[in-house]
C-alpha positions as CSV (number, residue, x, y, z in Angstrom):
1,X,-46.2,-45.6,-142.4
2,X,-43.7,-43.6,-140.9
3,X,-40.9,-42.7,-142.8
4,X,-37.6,-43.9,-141.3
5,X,-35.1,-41.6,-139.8
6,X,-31.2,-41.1,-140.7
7,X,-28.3,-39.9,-138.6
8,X,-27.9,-36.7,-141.2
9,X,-31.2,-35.6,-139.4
10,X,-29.9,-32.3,-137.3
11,X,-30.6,-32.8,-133.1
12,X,-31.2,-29.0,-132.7
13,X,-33.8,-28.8,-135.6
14,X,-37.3,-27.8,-134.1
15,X,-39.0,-30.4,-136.4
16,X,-37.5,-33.7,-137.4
17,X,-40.7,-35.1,-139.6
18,X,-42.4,-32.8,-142.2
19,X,-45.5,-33.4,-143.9
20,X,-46.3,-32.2,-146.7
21,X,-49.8,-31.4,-148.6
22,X,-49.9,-30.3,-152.0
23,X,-47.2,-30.5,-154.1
24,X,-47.3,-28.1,-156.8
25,X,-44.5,-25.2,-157.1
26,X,-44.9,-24.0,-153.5
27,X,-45.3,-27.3,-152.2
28,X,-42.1,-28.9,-154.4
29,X,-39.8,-26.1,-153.3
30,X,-40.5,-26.0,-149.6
31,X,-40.3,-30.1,-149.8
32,X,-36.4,-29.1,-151.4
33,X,-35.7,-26.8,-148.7
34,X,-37.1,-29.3,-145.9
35,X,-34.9,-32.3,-146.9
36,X,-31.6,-30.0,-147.3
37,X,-32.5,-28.4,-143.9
38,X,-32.1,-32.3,-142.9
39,X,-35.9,-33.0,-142.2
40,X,-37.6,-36.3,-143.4
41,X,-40.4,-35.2,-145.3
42,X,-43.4,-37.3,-146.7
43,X,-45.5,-35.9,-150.2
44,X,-49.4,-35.7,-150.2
45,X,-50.9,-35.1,-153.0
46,X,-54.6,-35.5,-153.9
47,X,-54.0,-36.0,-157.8
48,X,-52.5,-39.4,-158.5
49,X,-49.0,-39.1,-159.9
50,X,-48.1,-35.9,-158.5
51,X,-45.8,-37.0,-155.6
52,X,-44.0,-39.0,-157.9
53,X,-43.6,-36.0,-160.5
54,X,-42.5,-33.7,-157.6
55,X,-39.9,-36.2,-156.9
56,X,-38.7,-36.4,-160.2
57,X,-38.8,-32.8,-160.3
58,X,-36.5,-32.3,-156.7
59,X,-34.1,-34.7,-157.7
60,X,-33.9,-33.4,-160.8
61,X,-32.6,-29.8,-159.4
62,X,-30.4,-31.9,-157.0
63,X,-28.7,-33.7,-159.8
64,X,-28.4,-30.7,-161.4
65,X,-26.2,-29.4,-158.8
66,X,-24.1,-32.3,-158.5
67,X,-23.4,-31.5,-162.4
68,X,-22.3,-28.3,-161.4
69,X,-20.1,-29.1,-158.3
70,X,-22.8,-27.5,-156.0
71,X,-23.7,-31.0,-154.2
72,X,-21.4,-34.3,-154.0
73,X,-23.6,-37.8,-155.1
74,X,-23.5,-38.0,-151.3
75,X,-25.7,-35.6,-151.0
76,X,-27.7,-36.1,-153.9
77,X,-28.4,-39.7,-152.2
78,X,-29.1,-38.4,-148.8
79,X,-31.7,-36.1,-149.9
80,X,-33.6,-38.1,-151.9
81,X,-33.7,-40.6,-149.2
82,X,-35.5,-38.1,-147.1
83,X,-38.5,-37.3,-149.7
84,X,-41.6,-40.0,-149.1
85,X,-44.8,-40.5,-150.4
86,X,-47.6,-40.7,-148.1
87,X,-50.8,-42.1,-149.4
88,X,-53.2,-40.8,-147.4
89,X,-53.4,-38.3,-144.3
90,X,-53.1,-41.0,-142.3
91,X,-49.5,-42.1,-143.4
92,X,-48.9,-38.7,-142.0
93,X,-49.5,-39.3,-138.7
94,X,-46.0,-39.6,-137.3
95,X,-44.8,-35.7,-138.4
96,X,-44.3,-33.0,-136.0
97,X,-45.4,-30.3,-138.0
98,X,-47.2,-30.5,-141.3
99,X,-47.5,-27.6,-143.8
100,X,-50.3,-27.4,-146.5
101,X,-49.7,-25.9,-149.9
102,X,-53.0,-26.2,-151.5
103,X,-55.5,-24.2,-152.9
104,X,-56.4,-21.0,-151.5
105,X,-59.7,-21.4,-150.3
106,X,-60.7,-21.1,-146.6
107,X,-63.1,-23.8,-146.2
108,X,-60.8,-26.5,-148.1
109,X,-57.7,-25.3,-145.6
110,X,-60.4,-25.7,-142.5
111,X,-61.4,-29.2,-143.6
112,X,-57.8,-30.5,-144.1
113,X,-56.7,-29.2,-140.7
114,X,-59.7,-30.8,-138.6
115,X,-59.1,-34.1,-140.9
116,X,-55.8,-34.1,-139.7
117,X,-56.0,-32.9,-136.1
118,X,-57.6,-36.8,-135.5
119,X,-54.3,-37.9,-137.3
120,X,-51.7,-36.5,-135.3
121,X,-50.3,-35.7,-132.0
122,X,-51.4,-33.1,-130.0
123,X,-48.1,-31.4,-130.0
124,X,-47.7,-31.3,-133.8
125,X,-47.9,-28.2,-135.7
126,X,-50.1,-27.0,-138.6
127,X,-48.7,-24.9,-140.8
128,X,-50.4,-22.7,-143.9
129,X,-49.0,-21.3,-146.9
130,X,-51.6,-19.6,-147.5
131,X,-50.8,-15.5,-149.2
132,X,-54.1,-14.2,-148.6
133,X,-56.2,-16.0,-146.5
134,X,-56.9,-15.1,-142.5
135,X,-54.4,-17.5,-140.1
136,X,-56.9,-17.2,-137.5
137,X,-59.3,-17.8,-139.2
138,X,-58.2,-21.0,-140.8
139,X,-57.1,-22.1,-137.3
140,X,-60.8,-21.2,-136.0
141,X,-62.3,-24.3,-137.1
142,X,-59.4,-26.3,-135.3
143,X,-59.6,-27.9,-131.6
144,X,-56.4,-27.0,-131.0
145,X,-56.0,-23.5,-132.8
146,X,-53.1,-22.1,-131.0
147,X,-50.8,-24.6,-132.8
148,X,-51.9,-23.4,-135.9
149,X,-49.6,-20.9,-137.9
150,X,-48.5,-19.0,-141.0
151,X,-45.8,-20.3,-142.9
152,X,-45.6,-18.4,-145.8
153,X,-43.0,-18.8,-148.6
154,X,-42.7,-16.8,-151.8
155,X,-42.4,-19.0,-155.5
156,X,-39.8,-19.8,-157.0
157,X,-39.1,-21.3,-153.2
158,X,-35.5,-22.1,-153.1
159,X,-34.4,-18.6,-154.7
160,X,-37.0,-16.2,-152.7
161,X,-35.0,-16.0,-149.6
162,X,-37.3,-15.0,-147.8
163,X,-40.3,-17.5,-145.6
164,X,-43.3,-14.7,-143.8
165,X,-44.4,-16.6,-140.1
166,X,-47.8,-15.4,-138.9
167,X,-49.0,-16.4,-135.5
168,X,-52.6,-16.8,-135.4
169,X,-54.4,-14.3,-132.3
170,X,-54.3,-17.6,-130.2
171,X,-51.2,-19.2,-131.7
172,X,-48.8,-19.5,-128.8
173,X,-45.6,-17.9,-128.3
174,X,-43.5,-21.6,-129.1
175,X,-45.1,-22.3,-131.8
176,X,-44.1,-19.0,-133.3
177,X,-40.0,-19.7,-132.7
178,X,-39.9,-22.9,-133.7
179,X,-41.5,-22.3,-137.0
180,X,-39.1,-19.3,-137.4
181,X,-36.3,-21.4,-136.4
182,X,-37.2,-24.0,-139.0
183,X,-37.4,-21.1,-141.4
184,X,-33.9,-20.3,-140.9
185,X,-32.9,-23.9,-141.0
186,X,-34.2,-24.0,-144.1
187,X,-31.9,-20.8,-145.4
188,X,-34.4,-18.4,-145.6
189,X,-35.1,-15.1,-143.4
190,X,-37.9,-15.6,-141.8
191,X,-40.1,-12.1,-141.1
192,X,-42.3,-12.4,-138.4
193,X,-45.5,-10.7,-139.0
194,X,-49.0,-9.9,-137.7
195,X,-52.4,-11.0,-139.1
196,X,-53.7,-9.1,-141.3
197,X,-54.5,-8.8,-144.7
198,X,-51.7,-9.4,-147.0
199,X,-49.4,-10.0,-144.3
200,X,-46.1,-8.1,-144.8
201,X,-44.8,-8.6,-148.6
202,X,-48.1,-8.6,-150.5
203,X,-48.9,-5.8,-147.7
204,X,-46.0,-3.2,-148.3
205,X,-46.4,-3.6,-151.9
206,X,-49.5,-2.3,-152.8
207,X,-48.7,1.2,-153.9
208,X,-46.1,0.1,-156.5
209,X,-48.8,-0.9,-159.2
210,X,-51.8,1.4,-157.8
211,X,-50.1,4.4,-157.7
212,X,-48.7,3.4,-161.3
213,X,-52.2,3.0,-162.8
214,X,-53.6,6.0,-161.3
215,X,-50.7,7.8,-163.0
216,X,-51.4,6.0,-166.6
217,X,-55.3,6.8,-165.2
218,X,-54.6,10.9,-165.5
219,X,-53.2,10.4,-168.5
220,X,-49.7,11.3,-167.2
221,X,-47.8,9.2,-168.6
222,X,-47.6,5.9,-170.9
223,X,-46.9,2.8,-169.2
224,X,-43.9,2.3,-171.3
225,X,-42.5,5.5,-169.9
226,X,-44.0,5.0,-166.5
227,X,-41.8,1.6,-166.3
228,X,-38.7,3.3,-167.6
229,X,-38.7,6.5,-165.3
230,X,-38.9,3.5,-162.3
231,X,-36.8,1.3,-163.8
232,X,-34.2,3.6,-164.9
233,X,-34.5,6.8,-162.6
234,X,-35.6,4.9,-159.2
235,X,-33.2,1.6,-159.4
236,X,-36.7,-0.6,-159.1
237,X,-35.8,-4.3,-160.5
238,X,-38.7,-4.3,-162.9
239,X,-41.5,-1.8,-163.9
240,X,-44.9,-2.0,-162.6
241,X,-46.6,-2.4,-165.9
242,X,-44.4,-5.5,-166.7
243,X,-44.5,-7.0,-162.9
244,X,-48.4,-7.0,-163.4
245,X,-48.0,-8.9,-167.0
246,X,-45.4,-11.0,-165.4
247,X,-48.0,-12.4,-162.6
248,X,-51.0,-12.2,-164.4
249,X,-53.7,-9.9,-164.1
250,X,-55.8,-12.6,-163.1
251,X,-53.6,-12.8,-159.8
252,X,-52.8,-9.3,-159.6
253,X,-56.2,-7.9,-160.2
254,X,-57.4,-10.6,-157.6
255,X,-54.9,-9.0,-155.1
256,X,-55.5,-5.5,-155.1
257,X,-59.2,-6.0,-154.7
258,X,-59.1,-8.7,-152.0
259,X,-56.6,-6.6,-149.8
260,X,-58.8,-3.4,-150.7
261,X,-61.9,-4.7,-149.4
262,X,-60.2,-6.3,-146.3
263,X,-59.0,-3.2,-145.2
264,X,-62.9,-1.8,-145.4
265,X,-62.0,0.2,-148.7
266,X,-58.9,2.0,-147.2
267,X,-58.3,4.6,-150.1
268,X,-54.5,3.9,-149.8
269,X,-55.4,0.2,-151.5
270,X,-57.4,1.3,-154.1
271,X,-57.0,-0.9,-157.2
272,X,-57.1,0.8,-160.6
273,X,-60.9,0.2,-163.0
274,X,-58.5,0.0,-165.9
275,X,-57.0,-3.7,-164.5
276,X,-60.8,-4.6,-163.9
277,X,-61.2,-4.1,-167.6
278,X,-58.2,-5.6,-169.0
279,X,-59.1,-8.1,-166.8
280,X,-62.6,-9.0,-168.6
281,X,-60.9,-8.4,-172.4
282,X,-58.6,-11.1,-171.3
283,X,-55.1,-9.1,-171.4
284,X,-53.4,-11.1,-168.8
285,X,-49.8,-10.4,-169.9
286,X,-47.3,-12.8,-170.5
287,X,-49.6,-16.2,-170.0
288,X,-51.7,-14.7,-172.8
289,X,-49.8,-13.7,-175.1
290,X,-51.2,-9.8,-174.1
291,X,-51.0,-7.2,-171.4
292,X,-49.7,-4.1,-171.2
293,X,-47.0,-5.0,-173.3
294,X,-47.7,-8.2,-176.7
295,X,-45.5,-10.4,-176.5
296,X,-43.8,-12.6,-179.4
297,X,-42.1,-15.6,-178.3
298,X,-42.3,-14.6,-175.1
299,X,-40.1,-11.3,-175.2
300,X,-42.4,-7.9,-174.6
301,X,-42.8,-5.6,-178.0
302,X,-41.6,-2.3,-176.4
303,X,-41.8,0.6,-178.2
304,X,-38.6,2.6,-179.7
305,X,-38.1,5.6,-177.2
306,X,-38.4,8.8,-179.1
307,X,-35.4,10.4,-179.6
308,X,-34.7,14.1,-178.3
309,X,-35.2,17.2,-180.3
310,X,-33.2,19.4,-182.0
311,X,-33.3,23.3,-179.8
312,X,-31.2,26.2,-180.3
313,X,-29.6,27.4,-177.1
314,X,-31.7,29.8,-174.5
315,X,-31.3,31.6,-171.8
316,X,-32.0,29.2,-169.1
317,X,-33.2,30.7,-165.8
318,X,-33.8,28.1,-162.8
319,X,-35.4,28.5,-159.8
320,X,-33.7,29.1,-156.2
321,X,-36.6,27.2,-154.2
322,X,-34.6,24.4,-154.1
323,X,-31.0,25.2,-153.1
324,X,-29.3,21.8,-154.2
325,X,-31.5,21.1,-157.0
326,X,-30.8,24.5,-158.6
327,X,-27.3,24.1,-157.9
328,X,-26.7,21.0,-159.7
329,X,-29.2,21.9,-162.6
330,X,-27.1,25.5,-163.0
331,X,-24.2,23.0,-163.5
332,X,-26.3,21.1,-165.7
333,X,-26.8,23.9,-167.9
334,X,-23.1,25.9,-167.7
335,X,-21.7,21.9,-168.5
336,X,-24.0,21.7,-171.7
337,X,-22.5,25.8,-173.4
338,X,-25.8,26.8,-172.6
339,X,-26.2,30.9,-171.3
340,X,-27.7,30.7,-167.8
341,X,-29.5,33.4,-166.4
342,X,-28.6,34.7,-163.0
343,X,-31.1,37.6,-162.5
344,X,-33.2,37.2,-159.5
345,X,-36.2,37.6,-161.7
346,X,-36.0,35.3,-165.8
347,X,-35.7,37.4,-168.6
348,X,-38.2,38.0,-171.3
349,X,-37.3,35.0,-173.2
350,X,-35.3,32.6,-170.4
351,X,-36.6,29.0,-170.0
352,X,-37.4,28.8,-166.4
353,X,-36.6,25.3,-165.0
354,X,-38.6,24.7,-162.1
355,X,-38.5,22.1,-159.3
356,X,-41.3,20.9,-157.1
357,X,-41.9,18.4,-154.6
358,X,-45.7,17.1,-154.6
359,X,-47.0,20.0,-156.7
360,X,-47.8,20.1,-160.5
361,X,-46.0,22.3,-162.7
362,X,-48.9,25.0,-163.2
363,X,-49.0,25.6,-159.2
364,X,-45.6,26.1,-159.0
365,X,-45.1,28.7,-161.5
366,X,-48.1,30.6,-160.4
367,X,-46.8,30.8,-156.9
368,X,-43.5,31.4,-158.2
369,X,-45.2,34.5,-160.8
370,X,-44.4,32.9,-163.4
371,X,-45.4,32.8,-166.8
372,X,-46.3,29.4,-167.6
373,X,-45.5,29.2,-171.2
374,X,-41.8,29.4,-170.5
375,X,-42.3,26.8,-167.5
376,X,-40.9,23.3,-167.5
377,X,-40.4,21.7,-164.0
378,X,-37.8,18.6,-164.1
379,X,-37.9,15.9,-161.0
380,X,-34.8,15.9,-158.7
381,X,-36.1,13.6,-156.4
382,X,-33.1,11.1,-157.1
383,X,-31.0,14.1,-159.0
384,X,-29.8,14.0,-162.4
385,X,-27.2,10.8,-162.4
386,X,-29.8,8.5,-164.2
387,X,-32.9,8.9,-166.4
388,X,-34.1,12.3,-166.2
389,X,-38.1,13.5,-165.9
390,X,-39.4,17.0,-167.1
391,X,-43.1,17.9,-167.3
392,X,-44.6,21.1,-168.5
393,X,-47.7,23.0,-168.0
394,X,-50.8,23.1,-170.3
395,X,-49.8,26.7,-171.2
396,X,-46.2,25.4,-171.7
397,X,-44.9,26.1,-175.7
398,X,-43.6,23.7,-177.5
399,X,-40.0,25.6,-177.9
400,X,-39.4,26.1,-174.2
401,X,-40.5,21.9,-173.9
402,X,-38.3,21.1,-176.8
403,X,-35.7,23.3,-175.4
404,X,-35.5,21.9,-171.6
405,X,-35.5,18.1,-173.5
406,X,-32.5,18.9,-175.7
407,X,-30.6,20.5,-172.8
408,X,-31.6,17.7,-170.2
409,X,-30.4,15.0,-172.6
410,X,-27.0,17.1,-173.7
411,X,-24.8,14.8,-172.3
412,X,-26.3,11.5,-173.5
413,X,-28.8,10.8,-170.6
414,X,-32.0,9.6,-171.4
415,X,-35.1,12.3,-170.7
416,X,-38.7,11.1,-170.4
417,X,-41.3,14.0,-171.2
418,X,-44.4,13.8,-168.8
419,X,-47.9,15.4,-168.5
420,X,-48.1,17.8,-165.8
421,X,-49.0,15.9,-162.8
422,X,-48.8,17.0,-158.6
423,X,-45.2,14.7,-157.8
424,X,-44.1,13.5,-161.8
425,X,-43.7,9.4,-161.4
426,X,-40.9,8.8,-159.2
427,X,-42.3,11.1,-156.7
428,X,-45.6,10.0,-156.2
429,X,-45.0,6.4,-156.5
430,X,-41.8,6.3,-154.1
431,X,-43.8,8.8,-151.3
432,X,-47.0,6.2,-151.5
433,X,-44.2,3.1,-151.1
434,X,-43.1,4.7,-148.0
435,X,-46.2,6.2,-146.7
436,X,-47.9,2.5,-146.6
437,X,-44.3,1.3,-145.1
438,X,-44.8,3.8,-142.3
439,X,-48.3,2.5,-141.7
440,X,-47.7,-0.7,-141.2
441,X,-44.8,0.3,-138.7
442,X,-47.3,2.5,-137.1
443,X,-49.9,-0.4,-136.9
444,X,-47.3,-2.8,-135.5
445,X,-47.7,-5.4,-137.8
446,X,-43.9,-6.2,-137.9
447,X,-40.7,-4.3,-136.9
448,X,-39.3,-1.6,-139.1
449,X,-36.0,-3.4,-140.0
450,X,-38.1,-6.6,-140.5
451,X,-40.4,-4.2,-143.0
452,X,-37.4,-3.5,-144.6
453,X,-35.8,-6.4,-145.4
454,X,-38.5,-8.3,-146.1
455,X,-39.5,-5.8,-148.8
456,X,-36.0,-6.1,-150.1
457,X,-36.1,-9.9,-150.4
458,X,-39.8,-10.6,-151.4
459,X,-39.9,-7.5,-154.0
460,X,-36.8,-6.9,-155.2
461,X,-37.5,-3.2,-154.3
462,X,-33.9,-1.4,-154.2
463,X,-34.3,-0.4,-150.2
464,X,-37.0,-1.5,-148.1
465,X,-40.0,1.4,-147.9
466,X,-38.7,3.0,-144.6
467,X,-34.4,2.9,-145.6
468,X,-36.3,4.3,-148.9
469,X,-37.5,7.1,-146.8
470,X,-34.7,8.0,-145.3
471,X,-32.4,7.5,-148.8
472,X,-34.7,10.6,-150.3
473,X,-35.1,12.0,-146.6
474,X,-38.6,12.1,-144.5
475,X,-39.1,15.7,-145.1
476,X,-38.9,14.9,-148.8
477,X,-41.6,12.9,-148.5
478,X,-43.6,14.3,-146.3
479,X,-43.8,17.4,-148.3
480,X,-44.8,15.2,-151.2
481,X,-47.2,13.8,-149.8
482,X,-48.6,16.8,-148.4
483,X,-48.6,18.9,-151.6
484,X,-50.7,15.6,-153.3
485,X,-52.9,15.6,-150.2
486,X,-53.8,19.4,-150.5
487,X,-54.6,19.1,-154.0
488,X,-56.6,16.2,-154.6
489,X,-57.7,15.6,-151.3
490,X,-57.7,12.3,-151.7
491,X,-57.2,10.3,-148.3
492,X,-54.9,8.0,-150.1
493,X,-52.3,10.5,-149.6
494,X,-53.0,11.5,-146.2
495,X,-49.6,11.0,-144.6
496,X,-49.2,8.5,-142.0
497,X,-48.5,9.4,-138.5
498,X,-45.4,7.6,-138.5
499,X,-44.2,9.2,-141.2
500,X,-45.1,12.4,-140.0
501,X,-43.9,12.4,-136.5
502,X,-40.6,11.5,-137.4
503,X,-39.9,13.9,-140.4
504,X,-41.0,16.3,-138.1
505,X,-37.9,15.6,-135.6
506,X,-35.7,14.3,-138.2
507,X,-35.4,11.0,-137.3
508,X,-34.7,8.4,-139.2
509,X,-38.4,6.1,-140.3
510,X,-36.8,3.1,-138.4
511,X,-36.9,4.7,-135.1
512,X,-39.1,3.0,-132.6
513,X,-41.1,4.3,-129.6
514,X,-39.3,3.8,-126.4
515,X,-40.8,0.9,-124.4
């Protein structure tokens, strides 16, 4: 049965009959945004009572907004008008494209869409939702694969403004715009994006939490701390340690190894073995009660933050290396009364304040001639407005450590003592966000501004990975990454060629290649 059509229905849509399979919280939202965008959209559900729950559920956000002036009863009535229940595939048959929100498995998705390709028109489109799973290869098992697409939106639906399209390898060039053009219909931005594993979103954002947990790995840091230096000092939304209790491990965990291994063990994907054991002991997060963080009545138990010592005034000598960092941590220290040292050389019993880019503490004051015991290095990656990072070297004495804290948090900003590690936190985890940014620009696999934005929207991060880049500059980064590279020699830190290209002639990470 074909559902029938109304005059609100907008001529210049691409699609005027959506179809709809599985109707859980994917498939309820996009059915929201289909019916706004003016589409007449029929529900299929394989578990009896869901269509008329997501119904319930739709209308009840709509009426919601009529409470709160958003939408007139008007609208309220014309939208619901627009949501169906189909009660098989076949009641389906009249839609122009049909979009399927079930489970992620590849041979249910196949099934569905040769099932349906003897239901519908030839010209009708086949959309998937799926976040993980190969377009093309869903679309492989389909007679008609080139209308056969990626159409991937990102829960909660209506307030992720952002919808991923993926063209199969043989999807053809119309199917591609009209599905983006539905996409913007239907308010979102759409981000076009190749193939591959993870797409864009889930793509771009694999160094957040694996860099994270190969810092609390080393024993750098808590993950407490390791979510406030990110939180606080680099202007993320959320820390990694509470996003990965927030999804689950179960998903997360699930993730990181399924992009890993698609990408033939790429060391830059690496997941972490302490999720894999979390994962087994049943620490979920949130859902369970445990992760990281307990949780009672649903808020996190976060530890009190210690407060900073008490440290008589010393001499405080810091190092020239970095022109702009010693000139605002000079001011720093003549701000807080503090005697700073101005000899070329530190005096017998000056704190030296040191501050690296990619290297640890310990190599820095050795190639500086150092002694190490007086040695604290502070991060001034993002510079000294917000939370502020200092590590120290093994050798490091408490007094000098105490010292550099109580001077660091003199005028009421919060200081986060570290393990000596090569790049602190922010460092390494903003140079790996941008180094697997750069990649994926250098592999094509969507356009830099596109990267950006899309990042923005789908993980809240403050700047896309590439404006990110350029925000702490490419040499920056590059040097970072370089320094890491040189002393693990770990090919996850090997800097990408895009990254490296462009540092190199100052450009800015966005810049294309001439065509």
């Amino acid at each position: 049965m074909s559902p029938p059509s109304h005059p609100e229905v907008t001529p210049s849509l691409p699609f005027h009959r959506l179809g709809l399979v599985g109707t859980g919280a994917m498939g309820r939202g996009i059915a929201q945004l289909a019916a706004q965008a003016g589409l007449e959209v029929s529900l299929l559900d394989a578990r009896t009572g869901a269509v008329e729950e997501a119904r319930h559920f739709i209308t009840g956000v709509w009426t919601r907004g009529v409470t709160k002036g958003r939408l007139s009863e008007d609208d309220l009535a014309c939208y619901r008008a627009r949501l169906h229940e189909a009660a098989d595939l076949t009641d389906l048959a009249g839609c122009d494209i049909v979009v399927e929100a079930i489970a992620e498995n590849l041979e249910a998705k196949q099934e569905l869409f040769m099932r349906l390709e003897g239901i519908l028109d030839d010209q009708a489109v086949l959309a998937t939702n799926t976040s993980s799973l190969s377009v093309t290869a869903i679309a492989s098992a389909c007679r008609l694969p080139q209308r056969v697409i990626g159409f991937h939106f990102f829960n909660p639906v209506p307030l992720m403004k952002i919808v991923e399209v993926i063209p199969g390898l043989r999807t053809t060039a119309d199917v591609a715009e009209r599905v983006e053009a539905l996409g913007q219909a239907m308010g979102h931005f759409t981000a076009r994006a190749t193939d591959t594993p993870g797409f864009l979103v889930n793509h771009a954002g694999r160094a957040y939490g694996t860099e994270a947990l190969r810092l609390l790995g080393e024993g750098v840091a808590d993950h407490t701390t390791i979510d406030r230096l990110l939180v606080d000092q680099g202007g993320f939304r959320m820390g990694p340690f509470s996003l990965l209790d927030l999804t689950g491990l179960d998903v997360s965990h699930a993730v990181m190894e399924s992009i890993y291994h698609q990408y033939y063990e790429e060391p830059r994907f690496r997941p972490s073995p302490i999720t894999r054991q979390r994962l087994t002991a049943g620490l979920l997060g949130r859902k369970s009660g445990e992760g990281f963080y307990r949780y009672e009545d649903g808020q996190p138990v976060v530890a009190a933050e210690p407060a900073p010592p008490e440290a008589n005034p010393l001499p405080v000598w810091v190092s020239p290396e970095d022109s702009g960092a010693a000139q605002a941590l000079s001011a720093l220290v003549s701000a807080a009364g503090w005697p700073l040292d101005r000899s070329k050389r530190p005096g017998d019993e000056s704190l030296c304040l040191l501050t690296p880019l990619g290297e640890d503490a310990t190599t820095t004051a050795l190639r500086q001639g150092l002694e190490a015991h007086r040695c604290v290095a502070v991060d001034m990656l993002a510079g000294l407005d917000r939370r502020r990072s200092l590590m120290t070297t093994p050798a490091t004495e408490i007094r000098y450590r105490d010292a550099a804290w109580a001077l660091l948090a003199d005028d009421g900003t919060p200081v986060s003592p570290i393990h000596d590690s090569n790049g602190f936190v922010l460092q390494r985890v903003v140079a790996c966000i941008v180094n697997v940014g750069a990649e994926i620009a250098q592999q094509a696999v969507a356009e830099p501004t596109t990267l950006d934005r899309a990042v923005e929207l789908g993980l809240g991060y403050p700047r896309g990975p590439l404006a990110m880049g350029d925000y702490y500059g490419g040499r920056r980064i590059l040097t970072i990454l370089d320094n890491l590279f040189a002393a693990t020699r770990d090919p996850r830190y090997r800097p990408s060629p895009w990254l490296r290209r462009r540092a190199a002639l100052g450009l800015p990470l966005t810049t294309t290649q001439p065509t």
